[in-house]
LOKE-658520 format. One record per residue (C-alpha): x, y, z. Coordinates in Angstrom, 3 decimals. Layout:
<<X; Y; Z>>
...
***
This chain:
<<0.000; 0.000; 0.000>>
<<2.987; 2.372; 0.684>>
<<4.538; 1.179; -2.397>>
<<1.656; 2.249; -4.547>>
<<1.264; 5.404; -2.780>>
<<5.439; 5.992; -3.311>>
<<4.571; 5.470; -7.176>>
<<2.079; 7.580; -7.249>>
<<3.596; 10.322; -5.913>>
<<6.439; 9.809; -7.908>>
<<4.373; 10.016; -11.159>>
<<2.366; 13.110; -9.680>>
<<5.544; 14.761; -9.292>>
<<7.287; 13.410; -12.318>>
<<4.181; 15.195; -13.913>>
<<4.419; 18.411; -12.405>>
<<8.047; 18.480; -13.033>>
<<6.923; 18.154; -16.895>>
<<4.471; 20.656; -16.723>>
<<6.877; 23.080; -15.248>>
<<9.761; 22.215; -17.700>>
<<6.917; 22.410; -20.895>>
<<6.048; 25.690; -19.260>>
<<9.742; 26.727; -19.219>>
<<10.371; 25.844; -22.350>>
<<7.107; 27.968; -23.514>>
<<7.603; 30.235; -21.312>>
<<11.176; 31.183; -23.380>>
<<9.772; 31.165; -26.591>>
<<7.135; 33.618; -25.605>>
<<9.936; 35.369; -23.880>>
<<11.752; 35.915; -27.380>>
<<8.436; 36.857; -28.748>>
<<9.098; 40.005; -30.453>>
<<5.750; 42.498; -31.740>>
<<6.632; 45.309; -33.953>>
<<4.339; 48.370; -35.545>>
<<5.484; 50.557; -37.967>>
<<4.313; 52.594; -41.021>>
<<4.726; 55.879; -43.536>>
<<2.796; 58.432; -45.059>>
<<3.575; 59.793; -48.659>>
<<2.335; 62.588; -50.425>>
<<3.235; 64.069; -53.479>>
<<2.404; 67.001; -56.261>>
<<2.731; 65.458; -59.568>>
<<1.940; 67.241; -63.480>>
<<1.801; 64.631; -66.307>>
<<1.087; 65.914; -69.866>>
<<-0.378; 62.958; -71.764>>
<<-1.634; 60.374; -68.941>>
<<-2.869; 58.705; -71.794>>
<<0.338; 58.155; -73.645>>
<<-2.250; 58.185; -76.528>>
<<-0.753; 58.954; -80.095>>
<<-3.884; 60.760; -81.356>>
<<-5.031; 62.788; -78.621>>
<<-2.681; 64.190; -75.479>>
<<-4.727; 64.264; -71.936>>
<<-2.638; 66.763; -69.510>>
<<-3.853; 66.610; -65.627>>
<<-2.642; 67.953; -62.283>>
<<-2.993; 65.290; -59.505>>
<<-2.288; 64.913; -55.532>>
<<-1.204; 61.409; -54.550>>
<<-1.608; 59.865; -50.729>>
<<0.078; 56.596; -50.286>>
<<0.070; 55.454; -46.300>>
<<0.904; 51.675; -45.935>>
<<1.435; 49.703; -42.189>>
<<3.103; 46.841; -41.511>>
<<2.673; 44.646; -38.509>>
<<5.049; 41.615; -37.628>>
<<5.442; 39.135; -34.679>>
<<8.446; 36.825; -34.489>>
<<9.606; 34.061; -32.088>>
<<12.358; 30.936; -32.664>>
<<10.568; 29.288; -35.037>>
<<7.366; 31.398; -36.008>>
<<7.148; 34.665; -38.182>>
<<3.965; 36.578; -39.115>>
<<4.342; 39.407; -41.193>>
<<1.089; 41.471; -42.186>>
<<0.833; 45.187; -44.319>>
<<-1.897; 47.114; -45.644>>
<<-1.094; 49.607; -48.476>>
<<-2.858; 53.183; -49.959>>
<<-2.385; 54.412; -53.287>>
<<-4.998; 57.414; -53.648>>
<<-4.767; 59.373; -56.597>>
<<-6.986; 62.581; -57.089>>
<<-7.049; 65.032; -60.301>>
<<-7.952; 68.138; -61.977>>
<<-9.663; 65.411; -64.295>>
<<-12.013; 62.933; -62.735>>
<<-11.737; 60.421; -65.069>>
<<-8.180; 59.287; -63.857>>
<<-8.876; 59.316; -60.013>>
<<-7.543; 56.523; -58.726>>
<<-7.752; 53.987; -55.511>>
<<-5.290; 51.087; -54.947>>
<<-5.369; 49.501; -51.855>>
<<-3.720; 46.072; -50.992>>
<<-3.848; 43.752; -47.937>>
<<-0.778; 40.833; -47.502>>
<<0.255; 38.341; -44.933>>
<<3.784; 36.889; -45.204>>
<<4.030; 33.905; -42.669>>
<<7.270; 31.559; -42.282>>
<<7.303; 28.278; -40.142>>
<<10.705; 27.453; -39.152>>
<<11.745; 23.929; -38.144>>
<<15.712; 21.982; -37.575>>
<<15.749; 21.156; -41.754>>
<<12.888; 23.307; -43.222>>
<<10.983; 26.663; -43.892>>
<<6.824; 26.342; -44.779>>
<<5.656; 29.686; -45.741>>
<<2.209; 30.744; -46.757>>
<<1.651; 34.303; -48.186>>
<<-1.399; 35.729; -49.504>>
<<-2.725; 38.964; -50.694>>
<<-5.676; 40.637; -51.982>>
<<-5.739; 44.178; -53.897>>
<<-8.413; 46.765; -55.460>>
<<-6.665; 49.305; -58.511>>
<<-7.541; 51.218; -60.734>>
<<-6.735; 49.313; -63.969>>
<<-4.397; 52.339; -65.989>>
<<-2.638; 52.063; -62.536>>
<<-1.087; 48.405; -63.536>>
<<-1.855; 48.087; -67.658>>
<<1.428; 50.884; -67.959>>
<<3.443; 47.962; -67.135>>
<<1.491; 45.375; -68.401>>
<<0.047; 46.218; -71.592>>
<<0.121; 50.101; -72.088>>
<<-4.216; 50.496; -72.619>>
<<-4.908; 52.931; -70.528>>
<<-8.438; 53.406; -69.145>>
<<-10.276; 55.300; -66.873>>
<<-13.264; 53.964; -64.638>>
<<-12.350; 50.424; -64.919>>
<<-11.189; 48.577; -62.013>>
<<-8.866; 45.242; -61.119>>
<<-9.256; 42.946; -58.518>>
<<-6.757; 40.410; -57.398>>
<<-6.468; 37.941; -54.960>>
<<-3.176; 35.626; -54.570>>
<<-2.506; 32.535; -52.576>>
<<0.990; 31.385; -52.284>>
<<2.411; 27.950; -50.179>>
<<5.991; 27.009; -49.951>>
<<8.430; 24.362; -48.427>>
<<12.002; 24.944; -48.634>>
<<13.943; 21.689; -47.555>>
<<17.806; 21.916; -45.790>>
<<18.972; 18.245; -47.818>>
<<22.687; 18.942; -47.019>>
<<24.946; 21.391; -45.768>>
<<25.480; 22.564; -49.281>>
<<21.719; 21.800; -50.700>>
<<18.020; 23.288; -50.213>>
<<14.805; 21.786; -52.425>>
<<12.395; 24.050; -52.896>>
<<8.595; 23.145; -53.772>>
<<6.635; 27.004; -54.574>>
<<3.298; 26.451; -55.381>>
<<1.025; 29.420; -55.951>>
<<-2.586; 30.467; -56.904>>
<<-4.114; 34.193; -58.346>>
<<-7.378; 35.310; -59.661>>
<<-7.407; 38.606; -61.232>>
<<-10.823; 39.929; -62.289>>
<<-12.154; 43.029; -64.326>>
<<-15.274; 45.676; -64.026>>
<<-17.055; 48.394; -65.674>>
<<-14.487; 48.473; -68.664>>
<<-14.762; 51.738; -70.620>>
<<-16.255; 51.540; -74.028>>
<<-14.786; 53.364; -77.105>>
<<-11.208; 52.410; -76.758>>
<<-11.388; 49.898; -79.848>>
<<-14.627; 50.422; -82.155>>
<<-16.067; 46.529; -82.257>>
<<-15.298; 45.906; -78.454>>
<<-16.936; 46.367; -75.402>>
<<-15.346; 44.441; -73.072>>
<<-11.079; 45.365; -73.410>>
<<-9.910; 43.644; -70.427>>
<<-9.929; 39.794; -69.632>>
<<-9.374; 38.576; -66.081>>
<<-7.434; 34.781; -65.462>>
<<-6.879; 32.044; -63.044>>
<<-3.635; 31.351; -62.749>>
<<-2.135; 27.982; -60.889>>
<<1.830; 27.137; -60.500>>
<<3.835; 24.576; -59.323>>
<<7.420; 25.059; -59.058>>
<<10.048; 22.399; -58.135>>
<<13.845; 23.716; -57.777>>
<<16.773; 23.623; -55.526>>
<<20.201; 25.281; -54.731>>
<<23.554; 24.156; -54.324>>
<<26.072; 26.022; -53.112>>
<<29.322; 25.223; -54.906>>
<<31.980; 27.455; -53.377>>
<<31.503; 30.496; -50.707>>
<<30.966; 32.545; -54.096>>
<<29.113; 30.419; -56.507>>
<<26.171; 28.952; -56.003>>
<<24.072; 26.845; -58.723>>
<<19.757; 26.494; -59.051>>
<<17.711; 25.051; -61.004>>
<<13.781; 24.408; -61.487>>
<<10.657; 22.434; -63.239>>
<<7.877; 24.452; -64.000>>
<<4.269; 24.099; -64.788>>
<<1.408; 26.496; -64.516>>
<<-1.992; 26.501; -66.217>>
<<-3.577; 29.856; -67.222>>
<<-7.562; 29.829; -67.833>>
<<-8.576; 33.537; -69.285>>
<<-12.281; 34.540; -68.832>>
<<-13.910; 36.726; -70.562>>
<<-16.166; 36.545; -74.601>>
<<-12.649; 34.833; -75.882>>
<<-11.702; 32.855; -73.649>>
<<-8.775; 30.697; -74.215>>
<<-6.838; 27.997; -71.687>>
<<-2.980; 27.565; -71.921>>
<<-1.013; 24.620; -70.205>>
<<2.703; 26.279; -69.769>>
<<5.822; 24.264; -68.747>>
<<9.192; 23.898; -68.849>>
<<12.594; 24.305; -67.148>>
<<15.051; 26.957; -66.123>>
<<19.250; 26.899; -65.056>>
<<21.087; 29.160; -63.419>>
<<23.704; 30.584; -61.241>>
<<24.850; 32.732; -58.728>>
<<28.199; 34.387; -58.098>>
<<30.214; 37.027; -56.355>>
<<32.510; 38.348; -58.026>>
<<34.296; 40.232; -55.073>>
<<32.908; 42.147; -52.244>>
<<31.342; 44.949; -54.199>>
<<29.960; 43.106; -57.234>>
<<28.150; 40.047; -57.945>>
<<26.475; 39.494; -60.979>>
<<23.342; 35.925; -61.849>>
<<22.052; 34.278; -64.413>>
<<19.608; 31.761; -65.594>>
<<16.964; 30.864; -68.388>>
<<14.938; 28.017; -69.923>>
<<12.685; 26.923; -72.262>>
<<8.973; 27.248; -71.983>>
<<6.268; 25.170; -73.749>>
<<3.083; 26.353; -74.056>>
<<0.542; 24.924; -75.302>>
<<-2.931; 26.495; -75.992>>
<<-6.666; 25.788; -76.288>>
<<-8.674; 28.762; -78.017>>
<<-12.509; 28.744; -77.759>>
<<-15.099; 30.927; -78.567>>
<<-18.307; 32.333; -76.465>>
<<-16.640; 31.196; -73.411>>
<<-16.562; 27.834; -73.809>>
<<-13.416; 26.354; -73.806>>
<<-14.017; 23.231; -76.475>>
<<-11.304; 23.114; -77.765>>
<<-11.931; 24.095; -81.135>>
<<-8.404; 25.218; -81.884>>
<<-5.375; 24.532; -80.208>>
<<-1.221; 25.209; -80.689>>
<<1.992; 24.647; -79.047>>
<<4.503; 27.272; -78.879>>
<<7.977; 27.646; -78.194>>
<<9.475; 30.618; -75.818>>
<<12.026; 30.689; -73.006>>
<<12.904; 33.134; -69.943>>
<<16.221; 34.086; -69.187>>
<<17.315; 37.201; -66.972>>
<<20.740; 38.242; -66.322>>
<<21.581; 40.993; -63.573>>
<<24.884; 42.261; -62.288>>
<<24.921; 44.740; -59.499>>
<<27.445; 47.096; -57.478>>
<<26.804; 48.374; -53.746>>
<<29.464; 50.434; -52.301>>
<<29.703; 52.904; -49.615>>
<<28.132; 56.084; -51.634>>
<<26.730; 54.463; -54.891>>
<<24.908; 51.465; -56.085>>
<<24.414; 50.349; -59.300>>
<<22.682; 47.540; -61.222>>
<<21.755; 46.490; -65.006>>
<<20.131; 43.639; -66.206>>
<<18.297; 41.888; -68.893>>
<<15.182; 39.769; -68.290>>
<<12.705; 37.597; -71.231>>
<<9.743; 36.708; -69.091>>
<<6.508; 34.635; -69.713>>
<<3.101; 35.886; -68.225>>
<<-0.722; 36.389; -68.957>>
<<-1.808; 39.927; -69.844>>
<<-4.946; 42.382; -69.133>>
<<-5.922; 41.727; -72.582>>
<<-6.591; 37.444; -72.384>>
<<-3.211; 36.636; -73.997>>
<<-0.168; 35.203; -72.706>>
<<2.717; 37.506; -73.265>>
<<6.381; 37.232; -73.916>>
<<8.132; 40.103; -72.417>>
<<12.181; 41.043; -73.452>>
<<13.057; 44.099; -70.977>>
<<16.105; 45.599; -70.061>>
<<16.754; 47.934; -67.305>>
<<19.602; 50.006; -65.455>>
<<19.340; 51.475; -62.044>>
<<22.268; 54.034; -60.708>>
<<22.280; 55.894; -56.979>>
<<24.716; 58.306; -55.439>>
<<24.938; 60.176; -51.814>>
<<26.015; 63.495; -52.918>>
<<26.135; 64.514; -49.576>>
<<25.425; 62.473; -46.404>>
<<21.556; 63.622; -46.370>>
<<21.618; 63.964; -50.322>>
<<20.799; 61.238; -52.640>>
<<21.027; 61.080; -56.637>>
<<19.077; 58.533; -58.315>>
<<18.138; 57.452; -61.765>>
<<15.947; 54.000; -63.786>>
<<15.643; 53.714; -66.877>>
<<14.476; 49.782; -68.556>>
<<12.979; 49.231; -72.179>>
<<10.796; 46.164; -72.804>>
<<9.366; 44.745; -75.930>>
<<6.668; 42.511; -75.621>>
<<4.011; 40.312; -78.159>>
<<1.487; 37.886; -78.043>>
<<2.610; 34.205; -77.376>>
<<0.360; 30.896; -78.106>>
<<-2.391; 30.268; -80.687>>
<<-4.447; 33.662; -80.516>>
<<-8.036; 34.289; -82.591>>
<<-7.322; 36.769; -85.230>>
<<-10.507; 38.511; -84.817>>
<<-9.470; 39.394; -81.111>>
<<-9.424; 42.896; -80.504>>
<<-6.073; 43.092; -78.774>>
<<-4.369; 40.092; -81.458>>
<<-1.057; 41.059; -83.188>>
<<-0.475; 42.483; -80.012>>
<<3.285; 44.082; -80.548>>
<<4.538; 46.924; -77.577>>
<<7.528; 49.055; -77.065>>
<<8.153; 50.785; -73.953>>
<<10.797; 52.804; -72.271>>
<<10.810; 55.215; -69.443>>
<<13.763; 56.922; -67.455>>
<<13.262; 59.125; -64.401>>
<<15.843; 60.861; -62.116>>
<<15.079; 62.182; -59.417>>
<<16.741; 64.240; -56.191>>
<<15.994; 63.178; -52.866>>
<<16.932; 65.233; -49.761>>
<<16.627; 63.744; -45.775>>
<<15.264; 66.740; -43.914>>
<<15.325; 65.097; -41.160>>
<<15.015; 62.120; -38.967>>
<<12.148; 59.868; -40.586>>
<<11.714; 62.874; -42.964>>
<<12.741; 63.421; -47.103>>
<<11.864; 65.613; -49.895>>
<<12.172; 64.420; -52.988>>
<<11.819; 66.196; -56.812>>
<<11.836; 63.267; -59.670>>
<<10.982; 63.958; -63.567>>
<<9.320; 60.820; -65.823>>
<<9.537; 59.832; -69.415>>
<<7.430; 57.609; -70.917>>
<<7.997; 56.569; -74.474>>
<<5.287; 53.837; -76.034>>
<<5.032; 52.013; -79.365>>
<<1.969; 49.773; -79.549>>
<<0.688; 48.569; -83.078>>
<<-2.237; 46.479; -83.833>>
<<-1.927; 44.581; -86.911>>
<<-5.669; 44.519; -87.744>>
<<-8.096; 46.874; -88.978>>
<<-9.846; 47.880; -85.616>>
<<-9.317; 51.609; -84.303>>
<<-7.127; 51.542; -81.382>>
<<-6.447; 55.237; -79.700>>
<<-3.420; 53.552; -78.467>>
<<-2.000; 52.565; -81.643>>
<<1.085; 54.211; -82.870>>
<<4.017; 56.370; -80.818>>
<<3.361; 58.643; -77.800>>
<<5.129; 60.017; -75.391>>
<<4.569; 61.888; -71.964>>
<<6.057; 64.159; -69.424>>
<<5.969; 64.083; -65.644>>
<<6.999; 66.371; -63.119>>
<<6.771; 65.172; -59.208>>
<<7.194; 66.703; -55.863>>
<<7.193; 64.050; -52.949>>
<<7.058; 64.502; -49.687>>
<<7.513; 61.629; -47.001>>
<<7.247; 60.166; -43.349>>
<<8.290; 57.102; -42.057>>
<<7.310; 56.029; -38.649>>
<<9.940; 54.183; -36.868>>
<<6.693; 52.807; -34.653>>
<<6.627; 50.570; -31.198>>
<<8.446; 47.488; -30.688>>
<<7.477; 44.926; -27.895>>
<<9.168; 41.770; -26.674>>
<<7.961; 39.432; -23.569>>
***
């Protein structure tokens, strides 16, 4: 009877012990907890003589722009949560062109011994001209994108020298109330897209200065819209890494890309026509980072669907220079130039098909730290656009334009509140 009452003190204590040790050891973690709050507030002045960039007819406007953004994070030993909300408000002397972007993320990384799981997602509201200057150069008022992205990843520690990396991802975009008139026989300009990817690759790193990746590919692209078309793309890309000393380092990598397409007609995706095409992405980048200037240049040939329900394949290059005049003066100046064109079986009666674009901008700019959490900046934009359209429809953005921007910014950063426990 004493015996049994021995054990089972034993194993009361022996439990308690546990429960203060897991408490400890929880207790630590929580301890290393760290909360942080921060944020900024832009504003800035801006004149832009042809918003447009239309060839036929020039649209000058005056405009104030508010951008505030916050960004909340938590971290701990092995947990990281990351979340941001972002402003864009754009307001002019012409209506038309007023402008609200917002966007929500989360950024979250899971960190074990061997391995990273990460989820991010995202979901953002813009005004369509706001993105198509990148993506397809149609500009048009009073039509408006939604996105929403969803974006799981495992990256794998095999060896001391080797990660495997498994990126899957998911993004709807979605049009409404497209503006009419743009091209004579459309009404509907924009198409939205489902987009899924899967993404198999891994590192190794083959000295302290070179390291070597590679990757499998596949994503399928499903376009919505009066012509909508599906595209299977896949394929396979190489590359490397490699420092070149302690102030420059330069990568590379490319691939093929197969994609293969199914056009249909009222929506319905029967495949009544269908065509495999060849393309390939490649981007090369060298870069410089010393103690008053940075530098980088690159060239890129991308794959990705487009505003206008076609897949397209994108050829850009781009140079990027910065300078600290003085310790609370800064010099900088982009510049890139990208061709792009339709890629994959495309209808020929499609209002956007033949879709052909040049487009090259450069903007310096002068930015001055009045003080702490405080700068003042003056920048100047130039736009250059050639789109043709190799059919007979009326496109306002057909030919060569050009516009001019003048900007005043002025911004705040807020260092915020950190917390640990």
């Amino acid at each position: 009877m004493r015996l049994k009452l021995f054990q089972k003190n034993m194993y009361r204590n022996r439990s308690i012990a546990l429960l203060v040790l897991a408490c400890i050891i929880f207790g630590k973690d929580a301890a290393a907890a760290e909360w942080a709050l921060k944020g900024s507030l832009g504003q800035q002045l801006q004149y832009d003589d042809n918003i447009v960039l239309s060839a036929i007819r020039e649209v000058p406007v005056v405009g104030y722009l508010l951008t505030p953004s916050l960004q909340a994070t938590r971290k701990t030993s092995v947990l990281n949560i990351a979340l941001e909300g972002q402003g864009d408000i754009r307001r002019y002397d012409d209506s038309r062109w007023d402008c609200d972007n917002y966007h929500l993320g989360s950024n979250n990384d899971y960190h074990t011994k061997r391995s990273v799981f990460s989820l991010k997602g995202g979901y953002s509201v813009n005004c369509s001209y706001s993105q198509q200057i990148e993506d397809t150069g149609i500009l048009l008022p009073n039509s408006q994108s939604v996105n929403y992205q969803l974006a799981p990843s495992w990256t794998w520690q095999w060896t001391s020298r080797d990660q495997l990396i498994l990126n899957t991802s998911y993004s709807k975009t979605s049009f409404s109330n497209p503006q009419n008139g743009v091209t004579s026989n459309t009404a509907n300009v924009f198409s939205g897209n489902d987009t899924y990817t899967v993404n198999l690759g891994g590192n190794h790193e083959w000295s302290r200065r070179l390291t070597l990746n590679g990757n499998l590919n596949f994503s399928n692209v499903q376009f919505t819209g009066s012509n909508a078309s599906t595209q299977n793309q896949f394929g396979f890309q190489l590359g490397a890494n490699y420092k070149i000393n302690r102030l420059w380092s330069v990568s590379a990598g490319g691939g093929p890309v197969w994609v293969d397409t199914r056009q249909s007609s009222d929506g319905v995706t029967s495949g009544q026509s269908t065509s495999l095409s060849l393309g390939n992405v490649a981007n090369i980048n060298l870069s410089y980072s010393g103690q008053l200037t940075q530098f980088s240049t690159g060239f890129s040939n991308s794959i990705s669907p487009s505003a206008i329900g076609q897949t397209l394949q994108t050829s850009s290059t781009f140079a990027n220079y910065s300078y600290h005049l003085t310790r609370h003066l800064l010099l900088d100046i982009t510049s890139s130039y990208s061709r792009s064109k339709s890629i994959g079986g495309q209808s020929s009666d499609h209002p956007s098909s033949q879709f052909n674009r040049n487009y090259f901008t450069v903007a310096p700019g002068i930015a001055w730290e009045l003080a702490k959490n405080w700068q003042l900046k003056g920048s100047y934009v130039y736009r250059w656009q050639d789109y043709q359209q190799d059919n007979n429809l009326r496109n306002l953005n057909a030919g060569t334009s050009e516009s001019n921007a003048v900007m005043f910014s002025l911004g705040y950063s807020w260092d915020g509140v950190r917390a640990s426990r």
